[in-house]
N, C-alpha and C positions, 0 to 999 in steps of 0.2 A: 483568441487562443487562451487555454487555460493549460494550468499546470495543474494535475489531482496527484494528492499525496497521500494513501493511505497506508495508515498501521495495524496487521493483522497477524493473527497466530501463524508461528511458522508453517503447520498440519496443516493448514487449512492454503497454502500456497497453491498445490493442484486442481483444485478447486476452482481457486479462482481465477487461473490463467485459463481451465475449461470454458468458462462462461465470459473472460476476456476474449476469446477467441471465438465464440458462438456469437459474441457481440461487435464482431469485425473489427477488432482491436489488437494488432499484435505486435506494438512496441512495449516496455515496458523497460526498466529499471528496478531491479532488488536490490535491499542492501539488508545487511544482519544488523538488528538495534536493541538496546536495551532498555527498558522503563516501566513504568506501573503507573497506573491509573486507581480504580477504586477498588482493584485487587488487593492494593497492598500490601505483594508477596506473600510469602510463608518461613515456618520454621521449620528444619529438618536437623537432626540430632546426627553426628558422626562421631564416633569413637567416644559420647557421653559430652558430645560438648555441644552446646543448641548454638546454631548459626542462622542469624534470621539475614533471608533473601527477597532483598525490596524490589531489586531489578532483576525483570522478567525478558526470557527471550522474546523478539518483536519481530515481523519484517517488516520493511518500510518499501513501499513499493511507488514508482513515480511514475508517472502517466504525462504526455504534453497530446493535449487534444485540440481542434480544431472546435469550435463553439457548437456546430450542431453533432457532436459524438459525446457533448459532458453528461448527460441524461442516460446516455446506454452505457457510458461506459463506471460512474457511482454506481448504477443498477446493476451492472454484471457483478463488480466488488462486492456489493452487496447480495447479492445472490450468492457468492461463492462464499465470503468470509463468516455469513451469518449461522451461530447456532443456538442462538437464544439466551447464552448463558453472560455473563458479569465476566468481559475481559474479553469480545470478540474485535475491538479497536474502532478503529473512526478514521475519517475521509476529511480532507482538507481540500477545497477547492479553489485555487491561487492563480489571478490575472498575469496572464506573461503578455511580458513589453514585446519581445522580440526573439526569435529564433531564428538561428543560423547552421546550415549544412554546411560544414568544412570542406565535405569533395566537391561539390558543387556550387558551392557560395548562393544557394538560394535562400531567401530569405520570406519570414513570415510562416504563413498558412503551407504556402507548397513546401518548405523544409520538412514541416511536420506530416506531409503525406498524409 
């Protein structure tokens, strides 16, 4: 079992739930997050005053897969998030000990369905 954690532009969320979905993947986890990578933010001037914005909006998206779904399911992410430019985010792929269904108390592999 793995847990995949990727961080991508918010626009690009439709995307990649399309190709989540095309890749028989349909649990997921969003959350809204802030941070910067080799972007660096930007500066933007309001009322004559430069305010430089380091953290950038992100979404962080969590995936819990079963070991033969980690390969389709970074590729789907990756298909959907990707546009070539400096700042499309990255994929973290993280061994899970154990999962648990609270309505069912199953455990493992079958929690994760």
């Amino acid at each position: 079992m793995k847990l995949i954690i990727a961080m991508i532009q918010p626009h690009k969320l439709p995307d990649v739930k399309k190709a989540l979905y095309d890749a028989q993947v349909f649990k997921l986890t969003v959350t809204n997050a802030l941070g910067c990578g080799q972007q660096k933010g930007f500066s933007e001037t309001y009322r004559g005053v430069i305010h430089e914005v380091n953290l950038l909006k992100k979404l962080r998206l969590e995936v819990a897969v079963n070991d033969d779904f980690v390969d389709a399911t970074v590729g789907a992410i990756i298909k959907g998030a990707r546009s070539g430019k400096i700042g499309d985010g990255k994929i973290f792929v993280l061994d899970m000990v154990n999962c648990v269904r609270i309505r069912t108390g199953e455990k493992g592999k079958e929690a994760i369905g």
